[in-house]
Biopython code that builds the backbone (N, CA, C, O; Angstrom):
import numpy as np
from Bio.PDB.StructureBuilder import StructureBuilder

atoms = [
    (1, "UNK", "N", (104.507, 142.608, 133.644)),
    (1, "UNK", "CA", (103.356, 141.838, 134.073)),
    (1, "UNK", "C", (103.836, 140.472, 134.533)),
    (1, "UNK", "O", (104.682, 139.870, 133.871)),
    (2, "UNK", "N", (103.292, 139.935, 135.713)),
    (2, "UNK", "CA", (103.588, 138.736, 136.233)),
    (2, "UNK", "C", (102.663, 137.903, 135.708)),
    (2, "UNK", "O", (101.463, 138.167, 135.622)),
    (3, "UNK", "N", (103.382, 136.529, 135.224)),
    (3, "UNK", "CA", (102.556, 135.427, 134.781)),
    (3, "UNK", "C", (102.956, 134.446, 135.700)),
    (3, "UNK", "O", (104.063, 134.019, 136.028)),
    (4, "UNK", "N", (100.961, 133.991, 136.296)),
    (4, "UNK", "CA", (101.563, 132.961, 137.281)),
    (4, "UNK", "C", (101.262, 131.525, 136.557)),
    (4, "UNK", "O", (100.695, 131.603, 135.466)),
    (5, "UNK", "N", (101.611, 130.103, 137.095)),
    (5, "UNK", "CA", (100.967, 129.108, 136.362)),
    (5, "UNK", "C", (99.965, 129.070, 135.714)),
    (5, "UNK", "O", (99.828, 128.603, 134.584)),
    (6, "UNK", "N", (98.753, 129.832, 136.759)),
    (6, "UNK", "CA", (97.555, 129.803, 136.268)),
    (6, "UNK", "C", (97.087, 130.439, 134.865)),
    (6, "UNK", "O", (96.015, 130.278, 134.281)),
    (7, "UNK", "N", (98.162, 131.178, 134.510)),
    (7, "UNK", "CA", (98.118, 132.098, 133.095)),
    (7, "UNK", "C", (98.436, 130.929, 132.207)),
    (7, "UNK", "O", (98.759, 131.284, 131.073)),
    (8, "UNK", "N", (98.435, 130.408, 132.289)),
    (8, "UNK", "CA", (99.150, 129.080, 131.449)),
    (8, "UNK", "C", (98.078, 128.487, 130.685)),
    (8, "UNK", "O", (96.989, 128.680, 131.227)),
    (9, "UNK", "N", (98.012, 127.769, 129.507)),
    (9, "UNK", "CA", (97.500, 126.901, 128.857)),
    (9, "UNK", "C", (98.378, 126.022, 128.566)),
    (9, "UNK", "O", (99.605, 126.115, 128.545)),
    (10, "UNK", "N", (97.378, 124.759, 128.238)),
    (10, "UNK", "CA", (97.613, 123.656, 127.666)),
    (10, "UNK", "C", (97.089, 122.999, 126.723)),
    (10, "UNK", "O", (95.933, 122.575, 126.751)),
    (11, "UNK", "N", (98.225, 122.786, 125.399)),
    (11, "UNK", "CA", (97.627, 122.020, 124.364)),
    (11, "UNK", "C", (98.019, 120.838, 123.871)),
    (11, "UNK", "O", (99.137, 120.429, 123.558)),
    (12, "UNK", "N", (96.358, 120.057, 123.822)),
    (12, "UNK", "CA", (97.563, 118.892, 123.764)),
    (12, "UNK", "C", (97.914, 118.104, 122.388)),
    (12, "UNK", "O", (97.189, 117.865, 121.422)),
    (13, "UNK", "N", (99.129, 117.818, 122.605)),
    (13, "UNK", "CA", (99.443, 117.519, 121.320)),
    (13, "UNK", "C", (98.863, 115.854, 120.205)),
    (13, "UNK", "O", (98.524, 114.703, 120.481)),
    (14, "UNK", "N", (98.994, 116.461, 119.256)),
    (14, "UNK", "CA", (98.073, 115.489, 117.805)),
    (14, "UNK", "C", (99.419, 114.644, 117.460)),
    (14, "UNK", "O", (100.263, 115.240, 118.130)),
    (15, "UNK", "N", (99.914, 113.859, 116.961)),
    (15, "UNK", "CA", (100.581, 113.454, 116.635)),
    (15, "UNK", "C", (100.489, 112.714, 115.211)),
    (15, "UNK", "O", (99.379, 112.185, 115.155)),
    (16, "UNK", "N", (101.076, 112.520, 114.275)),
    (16, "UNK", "CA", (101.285, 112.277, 113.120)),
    (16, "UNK", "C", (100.828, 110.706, 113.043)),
    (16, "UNK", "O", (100.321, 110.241, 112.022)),
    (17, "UNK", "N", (101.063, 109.923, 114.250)),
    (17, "UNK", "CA", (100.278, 108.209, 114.454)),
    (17, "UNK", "C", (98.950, 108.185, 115.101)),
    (17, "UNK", "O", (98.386, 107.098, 115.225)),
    (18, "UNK", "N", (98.184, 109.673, 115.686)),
    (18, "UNK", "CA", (97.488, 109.511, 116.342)),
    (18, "UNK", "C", (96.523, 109.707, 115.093)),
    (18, "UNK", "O", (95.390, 109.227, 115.045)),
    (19, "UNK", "N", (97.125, 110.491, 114.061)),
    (19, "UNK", "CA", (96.092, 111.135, 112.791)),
    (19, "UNK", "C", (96.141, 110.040, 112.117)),
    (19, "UNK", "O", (95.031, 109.531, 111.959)),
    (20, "UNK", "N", (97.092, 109.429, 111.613)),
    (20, "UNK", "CA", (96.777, 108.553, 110.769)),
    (20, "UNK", "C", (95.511, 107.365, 111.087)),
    (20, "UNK", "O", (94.580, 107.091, 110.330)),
    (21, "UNK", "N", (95.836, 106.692, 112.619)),
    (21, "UNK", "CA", (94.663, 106.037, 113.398)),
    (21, "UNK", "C", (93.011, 106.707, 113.322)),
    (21, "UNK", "O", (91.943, 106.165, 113.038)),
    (22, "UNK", "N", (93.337, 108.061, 113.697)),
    (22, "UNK", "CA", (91.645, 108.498, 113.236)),
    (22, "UNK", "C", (91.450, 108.544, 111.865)),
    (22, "UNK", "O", (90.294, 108.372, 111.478)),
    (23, "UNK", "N", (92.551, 108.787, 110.824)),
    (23, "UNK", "CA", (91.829, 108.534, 109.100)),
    (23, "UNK", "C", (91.306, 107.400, 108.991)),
    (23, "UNK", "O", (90.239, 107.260, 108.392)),
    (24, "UNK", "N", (92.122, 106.126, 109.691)),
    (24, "UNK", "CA", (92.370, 104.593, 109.233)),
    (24, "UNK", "C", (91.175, 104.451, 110.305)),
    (24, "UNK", "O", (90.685, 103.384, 109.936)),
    (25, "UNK", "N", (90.445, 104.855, 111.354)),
    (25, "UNK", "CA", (88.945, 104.250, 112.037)),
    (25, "UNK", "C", (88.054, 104.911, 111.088)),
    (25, "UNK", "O", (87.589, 104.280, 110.138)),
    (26, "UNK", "N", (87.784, 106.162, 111.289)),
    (26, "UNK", "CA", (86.636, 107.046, 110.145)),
    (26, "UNK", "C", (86.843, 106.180, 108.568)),
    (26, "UNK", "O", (85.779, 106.167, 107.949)),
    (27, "UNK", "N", (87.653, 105.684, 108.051)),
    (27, "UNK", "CA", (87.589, 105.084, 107.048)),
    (27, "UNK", "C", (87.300, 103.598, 107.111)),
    (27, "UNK", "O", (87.353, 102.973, 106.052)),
    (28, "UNK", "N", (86.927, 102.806, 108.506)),
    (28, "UNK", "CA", (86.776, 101.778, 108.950)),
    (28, "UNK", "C", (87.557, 100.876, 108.391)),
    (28, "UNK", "O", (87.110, 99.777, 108.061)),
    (29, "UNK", "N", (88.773, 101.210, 108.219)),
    (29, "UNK", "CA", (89.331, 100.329, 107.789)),
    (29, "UNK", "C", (90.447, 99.714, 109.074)),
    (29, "UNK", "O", (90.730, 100.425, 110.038)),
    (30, "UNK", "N", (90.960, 98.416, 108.917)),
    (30, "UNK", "CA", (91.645, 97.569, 110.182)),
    (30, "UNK", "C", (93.126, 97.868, 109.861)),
    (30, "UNK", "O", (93.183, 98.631, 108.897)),
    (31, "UNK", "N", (94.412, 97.511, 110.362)),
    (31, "UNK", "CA", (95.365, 97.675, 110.358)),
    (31, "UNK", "C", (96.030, 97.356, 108.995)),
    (31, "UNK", "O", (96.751, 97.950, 108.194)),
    (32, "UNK", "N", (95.350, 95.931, 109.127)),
    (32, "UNK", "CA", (95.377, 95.003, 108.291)),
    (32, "UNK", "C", (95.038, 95.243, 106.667)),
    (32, "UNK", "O", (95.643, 94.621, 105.794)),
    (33, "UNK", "N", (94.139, 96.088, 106.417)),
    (33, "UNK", "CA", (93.414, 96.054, 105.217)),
    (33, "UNK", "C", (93.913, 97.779, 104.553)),
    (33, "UNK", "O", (93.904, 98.132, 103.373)),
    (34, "UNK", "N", (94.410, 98.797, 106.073)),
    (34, "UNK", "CA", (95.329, 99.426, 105.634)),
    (34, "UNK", "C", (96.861, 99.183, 104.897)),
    (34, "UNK", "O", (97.555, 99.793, 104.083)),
    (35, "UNK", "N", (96.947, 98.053, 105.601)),
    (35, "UNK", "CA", (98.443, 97.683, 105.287)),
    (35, "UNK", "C", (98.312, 97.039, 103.627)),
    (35, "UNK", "O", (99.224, 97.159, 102.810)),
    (36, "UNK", "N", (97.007, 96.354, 103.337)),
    (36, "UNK", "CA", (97.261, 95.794, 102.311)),
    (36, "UNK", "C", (96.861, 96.842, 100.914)),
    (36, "UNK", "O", (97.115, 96.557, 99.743)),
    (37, "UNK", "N", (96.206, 98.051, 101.380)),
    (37, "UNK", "CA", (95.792, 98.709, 99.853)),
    (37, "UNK", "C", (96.956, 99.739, 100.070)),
    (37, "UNK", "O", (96.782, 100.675, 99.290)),
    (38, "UNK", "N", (98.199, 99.935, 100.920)),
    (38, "UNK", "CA", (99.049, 100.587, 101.243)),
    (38, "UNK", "C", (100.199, 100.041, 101.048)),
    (38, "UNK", "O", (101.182, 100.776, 100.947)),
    (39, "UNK", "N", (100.302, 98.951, 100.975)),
    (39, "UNK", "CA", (102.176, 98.508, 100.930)),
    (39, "UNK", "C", (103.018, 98.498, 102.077)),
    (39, "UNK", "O", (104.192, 98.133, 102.026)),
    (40, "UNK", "N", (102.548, 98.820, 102.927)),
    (40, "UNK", "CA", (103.316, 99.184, 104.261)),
    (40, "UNK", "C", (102.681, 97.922, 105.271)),
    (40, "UNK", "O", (101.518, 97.536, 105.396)),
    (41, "UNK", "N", (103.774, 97.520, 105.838)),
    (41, "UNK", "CA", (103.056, 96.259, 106.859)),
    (41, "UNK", "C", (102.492, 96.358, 107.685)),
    (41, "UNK", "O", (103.144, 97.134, 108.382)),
    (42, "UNK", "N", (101.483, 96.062, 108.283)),
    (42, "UNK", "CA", (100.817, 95.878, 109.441)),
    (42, "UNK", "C", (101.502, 96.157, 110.549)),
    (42, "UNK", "O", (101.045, 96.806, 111.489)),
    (43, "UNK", "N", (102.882, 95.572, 110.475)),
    (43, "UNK", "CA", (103.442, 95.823, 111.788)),
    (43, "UNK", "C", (103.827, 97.425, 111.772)),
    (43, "UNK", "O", (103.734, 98.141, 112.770)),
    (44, "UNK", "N", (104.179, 97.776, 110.754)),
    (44, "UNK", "CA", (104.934, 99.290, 110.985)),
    (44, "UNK", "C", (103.919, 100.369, 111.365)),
    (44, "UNK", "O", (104.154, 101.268, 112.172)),
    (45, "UNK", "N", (102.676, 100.181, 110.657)),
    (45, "UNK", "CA", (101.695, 100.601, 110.816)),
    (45, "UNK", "C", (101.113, 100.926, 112.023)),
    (45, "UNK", "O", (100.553, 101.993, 112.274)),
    (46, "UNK", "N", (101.278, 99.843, 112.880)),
    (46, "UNK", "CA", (101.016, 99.993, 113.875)),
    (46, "UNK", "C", (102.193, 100.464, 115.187)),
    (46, "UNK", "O", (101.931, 100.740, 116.358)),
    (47, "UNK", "N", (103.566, 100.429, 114.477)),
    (47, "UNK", "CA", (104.793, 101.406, 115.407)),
    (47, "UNK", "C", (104.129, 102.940, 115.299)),
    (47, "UNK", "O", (103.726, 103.702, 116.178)),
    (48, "UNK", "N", (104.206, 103.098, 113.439)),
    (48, "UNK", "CA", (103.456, 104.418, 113.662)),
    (48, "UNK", "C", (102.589, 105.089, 114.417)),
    (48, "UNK", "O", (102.748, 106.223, 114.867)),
    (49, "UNK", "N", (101.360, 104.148, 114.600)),
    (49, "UNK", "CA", (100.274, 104.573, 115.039)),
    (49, "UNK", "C", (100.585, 104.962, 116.756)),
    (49, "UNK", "O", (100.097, 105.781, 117.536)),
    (50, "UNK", "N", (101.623, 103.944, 116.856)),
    (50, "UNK", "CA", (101.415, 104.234, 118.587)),
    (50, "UNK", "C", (102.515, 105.200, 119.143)),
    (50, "UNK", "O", (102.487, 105.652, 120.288)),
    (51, "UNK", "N", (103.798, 105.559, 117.925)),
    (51, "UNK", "CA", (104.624, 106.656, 117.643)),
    (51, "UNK", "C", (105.432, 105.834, 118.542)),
    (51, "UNK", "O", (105.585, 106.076, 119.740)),
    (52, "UNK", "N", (105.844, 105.038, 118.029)),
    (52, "UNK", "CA", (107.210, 104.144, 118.278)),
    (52, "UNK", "C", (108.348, 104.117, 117.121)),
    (52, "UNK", "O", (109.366, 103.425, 117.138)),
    (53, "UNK", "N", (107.928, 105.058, 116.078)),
    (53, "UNK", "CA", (108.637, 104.999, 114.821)),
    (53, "UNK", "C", (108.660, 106.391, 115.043)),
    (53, "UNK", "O", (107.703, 107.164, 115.068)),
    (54, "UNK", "N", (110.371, 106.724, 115.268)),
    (54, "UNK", "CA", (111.078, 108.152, 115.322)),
    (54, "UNK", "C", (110.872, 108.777, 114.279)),
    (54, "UNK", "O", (110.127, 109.740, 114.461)),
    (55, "UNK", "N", (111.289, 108.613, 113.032)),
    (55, "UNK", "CA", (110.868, 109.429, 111.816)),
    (55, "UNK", "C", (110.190, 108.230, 110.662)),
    (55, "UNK", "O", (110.498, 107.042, 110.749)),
    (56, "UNK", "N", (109.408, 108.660, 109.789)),
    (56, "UNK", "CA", (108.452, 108.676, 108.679)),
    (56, "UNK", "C", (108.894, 108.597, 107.293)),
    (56, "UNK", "O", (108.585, 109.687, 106.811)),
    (57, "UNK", "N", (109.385, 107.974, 106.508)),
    (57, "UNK", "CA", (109.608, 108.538, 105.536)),
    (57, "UNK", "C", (108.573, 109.289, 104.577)),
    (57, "UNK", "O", (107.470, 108.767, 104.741)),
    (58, "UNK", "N", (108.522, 110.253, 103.699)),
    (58, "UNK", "CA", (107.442, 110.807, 102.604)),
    (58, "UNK", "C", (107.144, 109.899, 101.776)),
    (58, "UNK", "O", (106.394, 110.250, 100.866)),
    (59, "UNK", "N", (107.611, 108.450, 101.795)),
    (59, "UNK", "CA", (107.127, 107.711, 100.597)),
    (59, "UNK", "C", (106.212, 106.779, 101.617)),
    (59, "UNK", "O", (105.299, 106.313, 100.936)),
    (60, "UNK", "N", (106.114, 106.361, 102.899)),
    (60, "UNK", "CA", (105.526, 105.842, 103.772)),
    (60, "UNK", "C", (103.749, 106.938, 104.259)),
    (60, "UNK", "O", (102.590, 106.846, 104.663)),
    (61, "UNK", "N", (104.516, 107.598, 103.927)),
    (61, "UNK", "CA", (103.546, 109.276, 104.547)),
    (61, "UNK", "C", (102.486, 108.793, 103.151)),
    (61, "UNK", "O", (101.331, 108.378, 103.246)),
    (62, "UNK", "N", (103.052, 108.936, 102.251)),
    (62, "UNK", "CA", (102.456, 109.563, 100.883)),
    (62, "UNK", "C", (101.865, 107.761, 100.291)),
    (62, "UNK", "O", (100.871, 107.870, 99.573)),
    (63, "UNK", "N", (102.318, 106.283, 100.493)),
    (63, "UNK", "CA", (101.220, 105.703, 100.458)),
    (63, "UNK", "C", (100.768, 105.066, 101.497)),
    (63, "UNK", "O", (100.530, 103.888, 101.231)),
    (64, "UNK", "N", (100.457, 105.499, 103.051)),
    (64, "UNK", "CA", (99.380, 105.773, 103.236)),
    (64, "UNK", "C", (97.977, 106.776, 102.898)),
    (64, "UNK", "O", (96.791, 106.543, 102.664)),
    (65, "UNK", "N", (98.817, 107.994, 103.016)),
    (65, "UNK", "CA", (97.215, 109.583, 102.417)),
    (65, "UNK", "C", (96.567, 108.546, 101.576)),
    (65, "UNK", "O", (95.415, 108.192, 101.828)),
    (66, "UNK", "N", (97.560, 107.803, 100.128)),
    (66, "UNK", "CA", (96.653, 107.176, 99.029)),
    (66, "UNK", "C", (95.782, 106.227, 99.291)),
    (66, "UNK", "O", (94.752, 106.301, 98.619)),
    (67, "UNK", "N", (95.862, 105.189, 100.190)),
    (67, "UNK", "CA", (95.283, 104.433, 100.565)),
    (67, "UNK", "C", (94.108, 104.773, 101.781)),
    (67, "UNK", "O", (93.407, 103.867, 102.230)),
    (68, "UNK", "N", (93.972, 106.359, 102.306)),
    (68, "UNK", "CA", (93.319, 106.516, 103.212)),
    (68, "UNK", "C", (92.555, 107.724, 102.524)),
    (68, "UNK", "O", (91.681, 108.305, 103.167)),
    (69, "UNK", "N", (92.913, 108.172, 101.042)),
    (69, "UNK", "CA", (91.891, 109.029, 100.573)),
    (69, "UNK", "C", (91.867, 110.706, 100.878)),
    (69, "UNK", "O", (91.042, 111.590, 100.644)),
    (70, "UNK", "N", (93.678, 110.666, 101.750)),
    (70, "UNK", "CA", (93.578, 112.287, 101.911)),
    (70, "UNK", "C", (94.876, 112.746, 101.195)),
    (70, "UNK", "O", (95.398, 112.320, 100.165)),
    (71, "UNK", "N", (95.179, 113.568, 101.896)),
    (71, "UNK", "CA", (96.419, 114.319, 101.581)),
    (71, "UNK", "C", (97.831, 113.858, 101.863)),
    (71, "UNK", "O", (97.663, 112.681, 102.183)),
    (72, "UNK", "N", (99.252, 114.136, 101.935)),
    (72, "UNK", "CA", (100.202, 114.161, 102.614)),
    (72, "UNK", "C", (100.032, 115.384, 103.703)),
    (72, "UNK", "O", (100.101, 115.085, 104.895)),
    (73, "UNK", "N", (99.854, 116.490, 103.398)),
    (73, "UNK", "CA", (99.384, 117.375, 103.768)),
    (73, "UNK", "C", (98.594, 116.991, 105.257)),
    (73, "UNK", "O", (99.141, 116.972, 106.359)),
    (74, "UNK", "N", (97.236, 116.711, 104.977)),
    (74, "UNK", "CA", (96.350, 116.462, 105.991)),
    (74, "UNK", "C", (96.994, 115.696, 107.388)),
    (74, "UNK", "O", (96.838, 115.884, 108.595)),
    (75, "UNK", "N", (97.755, 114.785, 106.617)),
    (75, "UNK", "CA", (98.371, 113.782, 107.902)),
    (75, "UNK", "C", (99.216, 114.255, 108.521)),
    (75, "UNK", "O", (99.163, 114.007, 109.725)),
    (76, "UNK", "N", (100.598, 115.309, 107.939)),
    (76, "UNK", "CA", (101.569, 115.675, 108.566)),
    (76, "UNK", "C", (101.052, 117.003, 109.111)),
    (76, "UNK", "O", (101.929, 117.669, 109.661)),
    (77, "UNK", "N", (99.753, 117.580, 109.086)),
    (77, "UNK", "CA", (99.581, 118.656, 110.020)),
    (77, "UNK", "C", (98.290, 118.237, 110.654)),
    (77, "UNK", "O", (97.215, 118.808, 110.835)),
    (78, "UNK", "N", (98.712, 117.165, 110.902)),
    (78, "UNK", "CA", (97.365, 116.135, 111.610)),
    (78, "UNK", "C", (96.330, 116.859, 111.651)),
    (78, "UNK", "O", (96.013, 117.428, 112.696)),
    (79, "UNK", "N", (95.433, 117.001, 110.237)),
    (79, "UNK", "CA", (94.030, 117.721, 109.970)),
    (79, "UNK", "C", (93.496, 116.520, 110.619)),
    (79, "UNK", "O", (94.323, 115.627, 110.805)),
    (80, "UNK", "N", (91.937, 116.241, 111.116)),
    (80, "UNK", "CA", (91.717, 115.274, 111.166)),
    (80, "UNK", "C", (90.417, 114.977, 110.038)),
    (80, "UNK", "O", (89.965, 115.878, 109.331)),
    (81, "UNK", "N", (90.016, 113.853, 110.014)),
    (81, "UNK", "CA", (89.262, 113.805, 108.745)),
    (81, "UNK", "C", (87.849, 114.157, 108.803)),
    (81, "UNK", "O", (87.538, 113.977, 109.980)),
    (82, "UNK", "N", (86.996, 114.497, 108.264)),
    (82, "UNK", "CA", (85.752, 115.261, 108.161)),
    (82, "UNK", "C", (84.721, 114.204, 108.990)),
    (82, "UNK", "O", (84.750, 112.980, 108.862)),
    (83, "UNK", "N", (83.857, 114.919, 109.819)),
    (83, "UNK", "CA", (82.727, 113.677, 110.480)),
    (83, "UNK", "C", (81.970, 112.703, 109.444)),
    (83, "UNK", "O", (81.192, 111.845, 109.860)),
]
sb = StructureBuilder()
sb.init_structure("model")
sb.init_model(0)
sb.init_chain("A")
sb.init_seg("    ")
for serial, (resi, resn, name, xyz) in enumerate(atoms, 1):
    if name == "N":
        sb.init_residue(resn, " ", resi, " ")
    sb.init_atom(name, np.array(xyz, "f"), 0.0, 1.0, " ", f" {name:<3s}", serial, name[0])
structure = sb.get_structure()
């Protein structure tokens, strides 16, 4: 069977800074006020968010979820958070 372009889909991809940004708006919380019930600075926070930060560590991963009320889980398979 021939597949032409048109057989094609596209998905587009979630990213691990794009999820954390929709936990950290739906939770109305600012960069800022993430950074402070999180431990993690404002600035990194925001490399993450815009995925300027190559890798993550699990202790970075794991207090943000705490400070944003989800999972490690949820963020690294960029669930996004409930309406």
């Amino acid at each position: 069977m021939h597949h032409s372009e048109d057989d094609t889909f596209r998905v587009s991809a979630v990213t691990l800074g794009t999820t954390i940004a929709k936990w950290r708006t739906s939770a109305m919380m600012t960069q800022q006020r993430l950074s402070n019930s999180s431990g993690i600075s404002q600035g990194m926070i925001s490399y993450i968010e815009r995925d300027l930060r190559p890798g993550v560590s699990l202790a970075t991963v794991a207090a943000l979820a705490h400070a944003l009320h989800c999972t490690v889980d949820d963020l690294v398979q960029c669930r996004m958070p409930p309406p």
